[in-house]
C-alpha positions in Angstrom: 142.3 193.1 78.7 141.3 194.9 81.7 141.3 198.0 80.0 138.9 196.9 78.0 136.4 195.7 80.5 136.9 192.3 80.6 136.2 190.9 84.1 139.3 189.5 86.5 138.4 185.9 86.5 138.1 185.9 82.7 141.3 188.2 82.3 142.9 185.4 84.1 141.8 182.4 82.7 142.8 184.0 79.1 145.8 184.9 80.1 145.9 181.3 81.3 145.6 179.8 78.0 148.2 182.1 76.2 150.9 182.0 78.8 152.8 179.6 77.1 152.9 181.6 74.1 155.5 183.7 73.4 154.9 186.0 70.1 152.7 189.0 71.6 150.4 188.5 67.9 149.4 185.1 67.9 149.2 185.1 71.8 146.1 188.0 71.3 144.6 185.6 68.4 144.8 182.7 70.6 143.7 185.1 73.3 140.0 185.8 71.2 139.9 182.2 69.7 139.7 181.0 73.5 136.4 183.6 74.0 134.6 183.1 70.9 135.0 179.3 72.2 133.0 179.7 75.4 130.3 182.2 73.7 127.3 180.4 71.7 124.9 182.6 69.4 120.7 181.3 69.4 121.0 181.5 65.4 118.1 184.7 65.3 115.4 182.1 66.8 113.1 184.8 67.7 112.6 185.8 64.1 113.2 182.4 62.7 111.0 180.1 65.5 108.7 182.6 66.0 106.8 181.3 69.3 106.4 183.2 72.4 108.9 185.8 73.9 109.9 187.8 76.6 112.6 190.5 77.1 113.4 190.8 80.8 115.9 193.0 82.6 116.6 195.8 84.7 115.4 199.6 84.2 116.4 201.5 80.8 118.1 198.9 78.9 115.9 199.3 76.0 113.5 196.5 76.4 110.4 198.0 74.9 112.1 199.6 71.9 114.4 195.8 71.7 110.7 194.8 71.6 109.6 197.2 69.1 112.2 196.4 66.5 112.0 192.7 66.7 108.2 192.8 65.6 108.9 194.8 63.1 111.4 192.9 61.9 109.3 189.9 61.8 106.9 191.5 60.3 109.1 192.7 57.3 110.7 189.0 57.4 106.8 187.3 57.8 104.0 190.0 56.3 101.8 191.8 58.7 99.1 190.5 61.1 101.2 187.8 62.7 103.0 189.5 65.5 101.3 190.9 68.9 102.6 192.5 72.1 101.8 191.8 75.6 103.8 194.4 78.4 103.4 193.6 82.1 104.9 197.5 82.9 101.9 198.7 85.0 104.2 201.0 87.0 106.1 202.9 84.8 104.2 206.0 83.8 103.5 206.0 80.1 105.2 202.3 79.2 101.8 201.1 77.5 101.4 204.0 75.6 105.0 203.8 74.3 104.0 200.2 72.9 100.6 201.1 72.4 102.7 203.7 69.9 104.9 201.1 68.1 101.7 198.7 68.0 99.4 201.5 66.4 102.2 201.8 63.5 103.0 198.2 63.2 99.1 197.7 62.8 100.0 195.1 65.7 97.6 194.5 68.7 98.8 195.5 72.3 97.7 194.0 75.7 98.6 195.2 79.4 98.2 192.3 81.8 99.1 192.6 85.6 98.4 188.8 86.5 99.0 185.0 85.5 96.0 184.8 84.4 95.3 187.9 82.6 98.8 186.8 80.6 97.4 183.2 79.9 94.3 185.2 78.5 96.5 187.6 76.2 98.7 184.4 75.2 95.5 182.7 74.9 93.7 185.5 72.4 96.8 185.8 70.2 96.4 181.7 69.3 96.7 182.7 66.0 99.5 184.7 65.6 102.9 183.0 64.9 105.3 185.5 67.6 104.1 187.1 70.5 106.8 189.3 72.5 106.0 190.1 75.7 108.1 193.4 77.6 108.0 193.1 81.5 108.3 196.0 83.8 112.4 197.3 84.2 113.1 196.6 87.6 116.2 197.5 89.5 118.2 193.4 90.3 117.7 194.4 94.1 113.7 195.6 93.5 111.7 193.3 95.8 108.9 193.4 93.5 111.2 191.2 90.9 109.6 188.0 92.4 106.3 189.0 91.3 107.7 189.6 87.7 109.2 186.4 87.6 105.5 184.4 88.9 104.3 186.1 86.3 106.1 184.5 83.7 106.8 181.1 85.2 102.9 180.4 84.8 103.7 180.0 81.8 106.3 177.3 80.7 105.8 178.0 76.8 107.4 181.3 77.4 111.1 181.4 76.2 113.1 184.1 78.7 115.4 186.6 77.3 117.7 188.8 79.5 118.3 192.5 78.0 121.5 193.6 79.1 123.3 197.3 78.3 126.8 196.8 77.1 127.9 200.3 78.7 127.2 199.1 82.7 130.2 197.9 84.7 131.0 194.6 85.1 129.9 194.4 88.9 126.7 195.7 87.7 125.8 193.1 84.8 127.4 190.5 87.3 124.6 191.0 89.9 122.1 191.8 86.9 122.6 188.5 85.3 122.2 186.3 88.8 119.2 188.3 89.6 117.5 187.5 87.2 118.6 183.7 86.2 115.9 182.8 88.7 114.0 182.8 85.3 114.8 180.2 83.0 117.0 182.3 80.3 117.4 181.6 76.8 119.5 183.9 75.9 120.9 187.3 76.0 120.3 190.8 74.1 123.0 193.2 74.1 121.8 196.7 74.0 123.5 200.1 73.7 126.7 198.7 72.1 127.1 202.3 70.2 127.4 204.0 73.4 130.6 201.9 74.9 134.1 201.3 73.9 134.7 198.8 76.5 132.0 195.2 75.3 134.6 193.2 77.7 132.1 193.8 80.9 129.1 192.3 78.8 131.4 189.5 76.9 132.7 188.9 80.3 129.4 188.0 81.8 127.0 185.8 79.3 130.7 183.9 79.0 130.7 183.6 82.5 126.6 182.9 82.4 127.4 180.7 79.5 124.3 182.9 78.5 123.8 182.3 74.5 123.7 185.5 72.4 120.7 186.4 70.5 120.8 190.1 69.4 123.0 192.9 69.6 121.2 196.7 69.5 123.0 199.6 68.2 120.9 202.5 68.4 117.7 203.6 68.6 116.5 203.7 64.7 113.4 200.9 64.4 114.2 198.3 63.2 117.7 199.3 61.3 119.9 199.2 64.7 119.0 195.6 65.4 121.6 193.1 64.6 121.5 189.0 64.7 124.7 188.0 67.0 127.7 186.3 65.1 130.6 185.2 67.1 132.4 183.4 64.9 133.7 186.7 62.9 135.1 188.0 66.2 138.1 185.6 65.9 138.9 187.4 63.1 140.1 190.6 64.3 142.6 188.9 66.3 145.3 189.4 64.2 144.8 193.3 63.1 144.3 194.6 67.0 147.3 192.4 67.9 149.2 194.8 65.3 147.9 198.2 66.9 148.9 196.7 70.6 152.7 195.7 68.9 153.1 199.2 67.6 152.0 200.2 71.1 148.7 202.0 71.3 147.6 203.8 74.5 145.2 202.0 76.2 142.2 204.4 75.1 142.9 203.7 71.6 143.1 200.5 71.8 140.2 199.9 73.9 138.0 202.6 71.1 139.0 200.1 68.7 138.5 197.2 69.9 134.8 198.2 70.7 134.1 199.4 67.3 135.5 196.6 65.8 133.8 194.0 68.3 130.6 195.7 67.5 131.3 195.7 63.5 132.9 191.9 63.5 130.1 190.2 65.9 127.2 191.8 64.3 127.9 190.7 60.6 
C-alpha cells in the first residue's frame, strides 16, 4: 500500500488488522473495509445547511475555484440571489478579481475584507442570504502571516472551517499542512486535484489520521461539473476487483493507476 501513497503508520496498522488473514483477496477487502471504517463523509452540509463557510489551506490548491463551484451549485440546487462571497486574499495579485469574475456571472455579490471587523460587516450585510463562502488568502503551513488568517476567522464562531487539501502532494507535505492549520476549528476536508494523481493514499492517509470528515472531492477545473459530494461507503466495494489485478500480479504502476481511478470513481458516486 505504499506504492500507492498510503502513509507508514497507516500502512502498518492495516497491515495490522489483516495479518491474520491468509487468502491475499479477502485480506485487501478487509484491508479497505478497515479505512472506509476510520473515514466519515459531512453528508454535502455546505449545500444542504447552507450557513456560513470558509475554505482554508495552503497556496494553489484550488480554493477560490472550490469556492466558485460550490455557489454555483447552490445556486442551481436553491435559485439565484441567495449565495455571496467574502475573500480575505489581499496579497495575491488579482485574487478578487478572479472572484469578482465568478461573482459577476453568478449574479452573486463579492466582498474583500482585511480585518475582523470588516468580515463581521460583510457577514453582517449578507443577513439575508442563506450561504455565504468565504476564500482566505493561500498561505504556505510555515507562512508567519497564517496567524493573522486564523484571528481573522476565529472572530467569528458562526464560521464553519473547511481545510482544502490537493490530493497530488506527498504525504509529508499534507501531514504538516493539516497540523498547521488545525489551529482552526475544522469541519471537514475538500479534496482537490484528484484527476491529476494516481496515488489518493497520501490524502486518505491524512484526514484518516486527522480523523478529518470528508466533504467534497474536486476533479477538474470545469464550474460546477468537476465537483463531487464525498461517499465512502462505495469505496469498500472495489476491494474485491483490485485484490484480483494484485493476484494476477500487476506492476506496481498499474496497480497504483487503478487504484486511483477507481478511488476517485467509487468515492465520488
Amino acid at each position: 500500500m505504499l506504492d500507492f501513497g498510503f502513509g507508514p503508520d497507516l500502512c502498518l496498522r492495516l497491515a495490522d488488522a489483516v495479518a491474520r488473514e491468509p487468502d491475499r483477496d479477502h485480506a485487501w477487502r478487509l484491508a479497505l473495509e478497515t479505512l472506509g471504517r476510520g473515514l466519515s463523509v459531512t453528508h454535502d452540509d455546505i449545500l444542504t445547511q447552507g450557513g456560513i463557510a470558509a475554505l482554508i489551506g495552503p497556496t494553489g490548491v484550488g480554493k477560490t475555484t472550490t469556492i466558485a463551484k460550490l455557489a454555483a451549485r447552490y445556486n442551481q440546487r436553491h435559485g439565484l440571489g441567495r449565495v455571496a462571497l467574502i475573500t480575505t486574499d489581499s496579497y495575491r495579485i488579482g485574487a478578487y478579481e478572479q472572484l469578482c469574475t465568478f461573482g459577476m456571472i453568478m449574479e452573486t455579490p463579492v466582498r474583500l475584507v482585511s480585518t475582523a471587523q470588516e468580515l463581521q460587516d460583510a457577514i453582517n450585510s449578507f443577513a439575508e442570504k442563506t450561504l455565504v463562502l468565504i476564500d482566505t488568502a493561500g498561505m504556505s503551513q510555515r507562512d508567519v502571516r497564517l496567524s493573522k488568517q486564523f484571528a481573522l476567522l476565529s472572530h467569528t464562531p458562526r464560521i464553519r472551517s473547511y481545510l482544502v487539501l490537493a490530493a497530488n502532494a506527498q504525504h509529508s507535505v499534507l501531514r504538516e499542512t493539516a497540523a498547521a492549520f488545525a489551529q482552526v476549528p475544522l469541519s471537514g476536508a475538500i479534496l482537490t486535484k484528484v484527476d491529476e494523481t494516481t496515488r489518493m493514499g497520501a490524502a486518505l492517509s491524512v484526514v484518516h489520521e486527522k480523523t478529518l470528515p470528508l466533504a467534497y472531492i474536486s476533479n477538474g477545473q470545469r464550474v460546477p461539473e468537476d465537483l463531487q459530494i464525498a461517499r465512502i461507503d462505495a469505496l469498500i466495494r472495489m476491494g474485491e476487483s483490485f485484490a484480483g489485478l494484485y493476484q494476477e500480479g500487476a506492476a506496481a504502476d498499474t496497480l497504483a493507476l487503478t487504484f486511483g481511478k477507481r478511488l476517485i470513481d467509487h468515492v465520488i458516486r
